[in-house]
N, C-alpha and C positions, 0 to 999 in steps of 0.2 A: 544549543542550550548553554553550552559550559563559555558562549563567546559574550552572549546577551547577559550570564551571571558575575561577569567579570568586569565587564564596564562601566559598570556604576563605583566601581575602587577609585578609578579618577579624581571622583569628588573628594574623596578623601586625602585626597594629594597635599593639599592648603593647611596648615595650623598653626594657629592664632596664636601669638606672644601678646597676652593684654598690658603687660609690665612696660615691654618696650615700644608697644602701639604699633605691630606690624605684623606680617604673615610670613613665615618661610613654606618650604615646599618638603614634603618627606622624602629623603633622599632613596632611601631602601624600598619603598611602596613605589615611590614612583619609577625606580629601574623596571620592580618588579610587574607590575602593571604593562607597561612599554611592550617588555618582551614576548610577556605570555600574549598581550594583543597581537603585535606583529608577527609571531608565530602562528598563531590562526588565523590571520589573514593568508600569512602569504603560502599556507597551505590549501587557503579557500580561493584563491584567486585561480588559479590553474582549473581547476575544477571547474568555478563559474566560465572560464574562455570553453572550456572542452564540452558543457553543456549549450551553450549559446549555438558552438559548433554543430553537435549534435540535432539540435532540434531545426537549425534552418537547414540543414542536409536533409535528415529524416520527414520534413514536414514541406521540401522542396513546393510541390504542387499545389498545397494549400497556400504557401505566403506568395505563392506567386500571382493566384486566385485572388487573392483576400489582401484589403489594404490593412483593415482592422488587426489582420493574424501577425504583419509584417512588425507595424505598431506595437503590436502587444510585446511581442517577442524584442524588440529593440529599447520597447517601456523598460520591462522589469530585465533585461543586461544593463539599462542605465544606474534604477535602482541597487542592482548588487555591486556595481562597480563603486559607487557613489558610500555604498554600507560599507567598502573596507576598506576606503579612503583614510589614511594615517592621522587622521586629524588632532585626534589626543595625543599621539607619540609627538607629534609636530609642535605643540603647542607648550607640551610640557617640556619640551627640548632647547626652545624660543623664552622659554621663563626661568630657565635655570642660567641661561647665558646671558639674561639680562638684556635682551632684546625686544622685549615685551613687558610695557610697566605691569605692575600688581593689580591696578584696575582693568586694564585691558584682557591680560589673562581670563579673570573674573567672566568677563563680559564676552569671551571666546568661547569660551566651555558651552556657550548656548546653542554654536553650531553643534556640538557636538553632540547636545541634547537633542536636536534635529535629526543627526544621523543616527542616534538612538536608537529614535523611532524607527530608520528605515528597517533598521535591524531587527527589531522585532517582530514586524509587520512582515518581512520575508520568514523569519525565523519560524513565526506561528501555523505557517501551514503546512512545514515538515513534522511539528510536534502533533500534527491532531488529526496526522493518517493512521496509527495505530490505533484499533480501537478494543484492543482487549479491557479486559475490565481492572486490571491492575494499571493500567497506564492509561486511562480515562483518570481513576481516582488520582493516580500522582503529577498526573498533567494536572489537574484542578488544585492540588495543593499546593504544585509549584506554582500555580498563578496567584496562591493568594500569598504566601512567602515572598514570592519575587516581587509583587507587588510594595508588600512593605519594605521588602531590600533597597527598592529604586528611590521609594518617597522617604526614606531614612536620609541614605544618600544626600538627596536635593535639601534635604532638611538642613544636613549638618553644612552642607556648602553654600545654601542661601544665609546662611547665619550667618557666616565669614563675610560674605559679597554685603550684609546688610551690615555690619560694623564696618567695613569699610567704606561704603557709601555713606554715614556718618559721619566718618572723621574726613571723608572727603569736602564733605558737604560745610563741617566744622572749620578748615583749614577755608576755606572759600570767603566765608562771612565773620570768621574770628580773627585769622592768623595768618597773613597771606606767606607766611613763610615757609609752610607744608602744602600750600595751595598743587604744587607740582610733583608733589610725592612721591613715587611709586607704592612706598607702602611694605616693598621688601625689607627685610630685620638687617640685611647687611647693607642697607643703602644709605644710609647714614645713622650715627650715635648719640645724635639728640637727645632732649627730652622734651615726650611729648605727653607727658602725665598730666595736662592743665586740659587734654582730649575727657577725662571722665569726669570732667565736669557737665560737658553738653553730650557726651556718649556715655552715661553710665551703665556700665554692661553687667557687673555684680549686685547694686546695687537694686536693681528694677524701678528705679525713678521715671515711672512714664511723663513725666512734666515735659523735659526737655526735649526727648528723645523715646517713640515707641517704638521696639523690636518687635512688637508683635508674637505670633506665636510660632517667632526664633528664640523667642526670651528665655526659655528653659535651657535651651540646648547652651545660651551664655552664661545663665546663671551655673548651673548645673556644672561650668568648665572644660566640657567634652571637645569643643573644639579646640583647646589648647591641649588637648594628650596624645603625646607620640606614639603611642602602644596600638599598634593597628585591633588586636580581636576588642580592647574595653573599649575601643569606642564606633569601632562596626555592631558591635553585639547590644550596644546603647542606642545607636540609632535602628538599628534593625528592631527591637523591642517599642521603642516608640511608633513608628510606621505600622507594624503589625498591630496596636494597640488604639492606633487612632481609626486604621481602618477597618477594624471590627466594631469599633465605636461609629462608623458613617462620620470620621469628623465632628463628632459631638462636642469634643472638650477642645477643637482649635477655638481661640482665641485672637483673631485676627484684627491687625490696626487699620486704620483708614487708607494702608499703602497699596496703592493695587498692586503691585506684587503679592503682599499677603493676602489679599484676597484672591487671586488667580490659583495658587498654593492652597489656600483653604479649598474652593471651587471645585477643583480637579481632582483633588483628596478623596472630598466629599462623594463627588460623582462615580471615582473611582470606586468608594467602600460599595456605595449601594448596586452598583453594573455587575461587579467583582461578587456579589454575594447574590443576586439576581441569577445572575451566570452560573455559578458554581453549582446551588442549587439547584437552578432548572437544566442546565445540562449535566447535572453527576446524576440527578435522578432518567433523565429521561437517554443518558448514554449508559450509564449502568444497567438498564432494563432494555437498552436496545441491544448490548453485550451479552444479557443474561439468555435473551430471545435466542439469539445466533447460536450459543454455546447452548440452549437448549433444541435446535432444526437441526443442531450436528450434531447431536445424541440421538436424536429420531430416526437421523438419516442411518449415523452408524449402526444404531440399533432392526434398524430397517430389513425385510427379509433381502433386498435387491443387492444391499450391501457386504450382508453374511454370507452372501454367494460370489465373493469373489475372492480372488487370493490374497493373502496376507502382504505381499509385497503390494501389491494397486492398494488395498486397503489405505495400508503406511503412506502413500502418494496420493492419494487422497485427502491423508487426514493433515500431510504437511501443506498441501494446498490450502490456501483463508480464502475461499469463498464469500465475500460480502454480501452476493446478492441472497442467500437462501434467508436469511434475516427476511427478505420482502414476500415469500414464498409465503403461499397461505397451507400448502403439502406437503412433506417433506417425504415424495415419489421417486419413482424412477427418473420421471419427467426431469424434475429437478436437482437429482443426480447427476444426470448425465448430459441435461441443457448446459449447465453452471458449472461447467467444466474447462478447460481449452481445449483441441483441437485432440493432441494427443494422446491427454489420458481419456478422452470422449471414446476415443476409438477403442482403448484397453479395454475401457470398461464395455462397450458394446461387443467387442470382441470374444470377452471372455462369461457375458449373460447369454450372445446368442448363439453361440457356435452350438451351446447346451442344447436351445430351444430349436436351433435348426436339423440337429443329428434326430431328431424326433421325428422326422418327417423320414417317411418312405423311398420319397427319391432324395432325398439328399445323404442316405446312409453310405454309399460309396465316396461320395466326394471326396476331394482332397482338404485338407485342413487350410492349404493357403484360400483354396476356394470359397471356405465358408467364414474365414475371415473377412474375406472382399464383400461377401455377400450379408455379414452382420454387419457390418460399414454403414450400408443401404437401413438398414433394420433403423427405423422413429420409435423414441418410447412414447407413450399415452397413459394418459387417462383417464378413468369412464369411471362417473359418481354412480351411486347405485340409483336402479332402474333405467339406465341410462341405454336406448337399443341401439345396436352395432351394425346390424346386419337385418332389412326387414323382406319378410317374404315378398318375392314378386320381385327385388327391386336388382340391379345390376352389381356384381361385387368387383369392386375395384382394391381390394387389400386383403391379403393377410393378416390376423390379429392372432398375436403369442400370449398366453398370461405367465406370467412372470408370480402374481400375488391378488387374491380373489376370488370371487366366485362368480360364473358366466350360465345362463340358463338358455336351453337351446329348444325351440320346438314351434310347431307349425298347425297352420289350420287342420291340417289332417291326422294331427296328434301324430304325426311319424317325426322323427329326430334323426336326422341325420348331421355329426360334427367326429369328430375325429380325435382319440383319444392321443397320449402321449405314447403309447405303443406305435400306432401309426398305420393303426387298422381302423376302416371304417363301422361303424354300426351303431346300434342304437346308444345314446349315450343321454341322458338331458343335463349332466350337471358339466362344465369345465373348469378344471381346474391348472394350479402350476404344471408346464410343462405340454399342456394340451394346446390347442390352436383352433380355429375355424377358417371358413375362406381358402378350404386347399379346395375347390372347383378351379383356383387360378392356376394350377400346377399343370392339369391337364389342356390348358387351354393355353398355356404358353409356351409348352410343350409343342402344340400343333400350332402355336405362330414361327416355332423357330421354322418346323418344315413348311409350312405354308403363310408366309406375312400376309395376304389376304384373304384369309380366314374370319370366322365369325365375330362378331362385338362381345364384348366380357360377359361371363356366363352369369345366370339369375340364379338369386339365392331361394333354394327351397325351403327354408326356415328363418325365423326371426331370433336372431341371439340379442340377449337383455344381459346386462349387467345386475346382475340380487346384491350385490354388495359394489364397495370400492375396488372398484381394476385397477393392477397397473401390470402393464406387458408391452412388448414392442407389436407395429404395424409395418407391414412388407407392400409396398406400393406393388399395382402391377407391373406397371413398364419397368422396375425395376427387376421383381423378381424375370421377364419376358429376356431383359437381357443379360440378368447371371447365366439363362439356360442357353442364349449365344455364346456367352462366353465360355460356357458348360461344352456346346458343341464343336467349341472349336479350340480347346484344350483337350477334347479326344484325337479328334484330327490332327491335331501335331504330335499329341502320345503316340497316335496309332504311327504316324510317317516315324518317327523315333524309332519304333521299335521295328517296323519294316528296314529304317535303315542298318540298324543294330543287329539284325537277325542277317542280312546278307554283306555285314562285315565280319560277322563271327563264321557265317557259310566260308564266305573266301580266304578268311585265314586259319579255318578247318582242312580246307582245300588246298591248299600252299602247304601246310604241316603235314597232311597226308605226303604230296607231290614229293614232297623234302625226306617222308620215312622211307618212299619207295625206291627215290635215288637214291639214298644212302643202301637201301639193302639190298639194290642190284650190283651196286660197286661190292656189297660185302660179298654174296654170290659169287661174282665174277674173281676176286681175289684170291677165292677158296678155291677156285676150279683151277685156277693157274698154279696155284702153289701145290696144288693136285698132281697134275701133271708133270711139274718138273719133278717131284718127287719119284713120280712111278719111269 
């Protein structure tokens, strides 16, 4: 932002001596200009090689795939190599040494308005990834500031270029003895005061000669003032004044120049206020939407149940997609997540909802970790059935937040409360579950894999309201309880082997008290002896 707000000082480079009929160049704007560009280039250059680098390493398989991907990637390193191209320092450098006439100059500065462009058009899609609502709104009002900054700019410089194309034009069919000009104050001491006869610039005599709608900016004298802010702050005020006007009050001559200028103005005001418009309002309410799905979310029970520190890493995570989310669930909590905090946060809803179950009340903590891992959030709109009588259950369902309604043709209820006792229950709620018939049957797959097909459910559980809770696949839960069995089987070898290393170096410590107390025995009996 601060590279593309800087560029347009260039134009400002050039001002107008109308006394002595020639342009010098600003010496202190133009150092300064020079420098600050070449300093952000040559801090952006490095960066742009090291991203180039990055992305054809990182995206190896695709550009290898794809001619289009190789292309694209080799497109825009051309385009950014091309944007930090010295071209203004170069040129202003070639005009100060006098290697470059006054018209030429002029007439170069249009690559430069070229590379402008590229600059911008890279620059604009860094500014318009953020989408909070305070940088939506000042991205929009830097487009329409920076907008009049650029066409002030060109304003004050096509003035200059149009009196010199005048007195070029003047010298050609009047006076062949400026015919070769340059047009610099220090290139020769002439006088060429018989130019405002057919270039009158203060006067506004369109007879001879129309400046079109440069005429202000001549009349007015701004381009003869050295004072860089009174005459940034003059063009800057006209640009922003015309294009909030749509170009209403250009006044444009026959020159197509001036009309290209008027054209683009124009097009600009109305695109620029079309835009602004329709994307502040429809990015503002698309910002307000997001900042209101992470107030839902946060305020959400799924949310209030976890710890303060995941909360904080939550909330510093920007989620874009819950904006598109028509619920702001568990579902969407924990989909719209990465990899890692997905896991925290399953980690630390299910371990809750799995310690609720009967056989999982021993488990080890790493274990019901692994086993929340496994655990899908859902969920069920109301009246929505889960589980229907007769039909085969393939899952476990946890409520998390809801109400679940459990019962069968024969009016018996059988679901499973948060205690984790079986019995009559019709309503479920947080913390309760249904579908534990898979416990016992994965159970008897661990000892027997060819055992019976997934048990039938003796009741239809309905959703009475909005669910949300996680779902325990079978095969999944089938192989937590291998994994179950065979993290006993190595506890149990651990402790066997543990129990007959502590045997044998019980047995060594004994072997070692009894040597020692037969030598002490044996010591006493001698020193016994000698005595008597």
């Amino acid at each position: 932002m601060i590279a593309i707000t800087l560029d347009p000082f260039f134009f400002y480079i050039p001002v107008l001596n109308n006394q002595n009929k020639c342009f010098q160049l600003d010496r202190n704007l133009g150092i300064t200009a020079t420098f600050l560009r070449s300093f952000i280039d040559l801090h952006k250059l490095p960066r742009i090689i090291h991203l180039m680098y990055v992305e054809l390493r990182g995206n190896k398989e695709e550009v290898k795939k794809s001619a289009y991907a190789t292309a694209r990637l080799w497109i825009f390193f051309l385009i950014d190599i091309l944007a930090v191209l010295p071209i203004p320092q170069v040129l202003v450098m070639l005009a100060k040494s006098h290697r470059m006439s006054g018209r030429k100059f002029l007439f170069s500065m249009t690559f430069f308005l070229l590379q402008y462009v590229l600059r911008v058009i890279r620059t604009y899609g860094l500014l318009t990834k953020n989408d909070s609502t305070w940088a939506i709104v000042s991205f929009n009002l830097f487009l329409y500031m920076h907008g009049g900054h650029v066409f002030g700019a060109l304003w004050y410089f096509l003035a200059i270029e149009k009196v010199t194309a005048c007195w070029k034009k003047t010298c050609i069919n009047h006076h062949i003895r400026c015919s070769s000009r340059s047009f610099y104050c220090d290139d020769s001491l002439r006088d060429y005061k018989f130019l405002d006869e057919f270039c009158p610039i203060t006067t506004g005599n369109k007879t001879n000669y129309d400046f079109g709608l440069f005429e202000d900016a001549l009349q007015s004298g701004i381009v003869g003032v050295t004072y860089f802010p009174q005459k940034f702050l003059h063009c800057l005020r006209w640009g922003l004044q015309n294009l909030s006007a749509f170009g209403q009050n250009l006044e444009a001559s026959t020159d197509i120049l001036d009309n290209i200028f008027a054209i683009c103005m124009t097009n600009f005001g109305v695109v620029l206020f079309v835009f602004l418009i329709g994307k502040m309002q429809s990015d503002t309410e698309r910002s307000r939407s997001r900042e209101q799905k992470l107030k839902e979310i946060k305020q959400g029970p799924s949310f209030g149940r976890l710890s303060s520190r995941l909360q904080q890493k939550i909330k510093n995570y920007k989620q874009q997609n819950w904006i598109d989310d028509k619920h702001a669930d568990v579902v969407n909590l924990v989909n719209n997540l990465p990899q890692g905090l997905r896991s925290q946060v399953k980690g630390e809803l299910g371990t809750e909802l799995l310690r609720n179950v009967k056989e999982f009340e021993r488990w080890g903590e790493k274990e019901l970790v692994d086993l929340s891992d496994c655990l899908n959030p859902v969920f069920f709109t109301d009246r929505t059935r889960i589980f229907r009588e007769g039909d085969p259950i393939d899952e476990m369902v946890f409520v998390l937040e809801g109400k679940l309604w459990s019962h069968s043709a024969r009016n018996v209820t059988i679901a499973t409360s948060s205690d984790g006792h079986n019995g009559k229950k019709d309503y479920l709620r947080y913390g309760d579950f249904c579908g534990e018939e898979l416990i016992a049957w994965a159970q008897q797959k661990v000892d027997n894999p060819s055992s019976s097909n997934l048990p039938i459910s003796t009741t239809t559980i309905q959703a009475l309201t909005e669910v949300e809770g996680f779902y325990l696949l079978a095969s999944d839960l089938k192989n937590a309880f291998i994994e179950h069995r065979r993290y006993q089987i190595v506890r149990a070898v651990r402790l066997i082997q543990t129990f007959w290393r502590f045997r044998r170096i019980l047995r060594f410590k004994m072997n070692q008290r009894r040597s020692i107390n037969l030598e002490n025995s044996g010591d006493v009996a001698f020193t016994t002896n000698q005595t008597s």
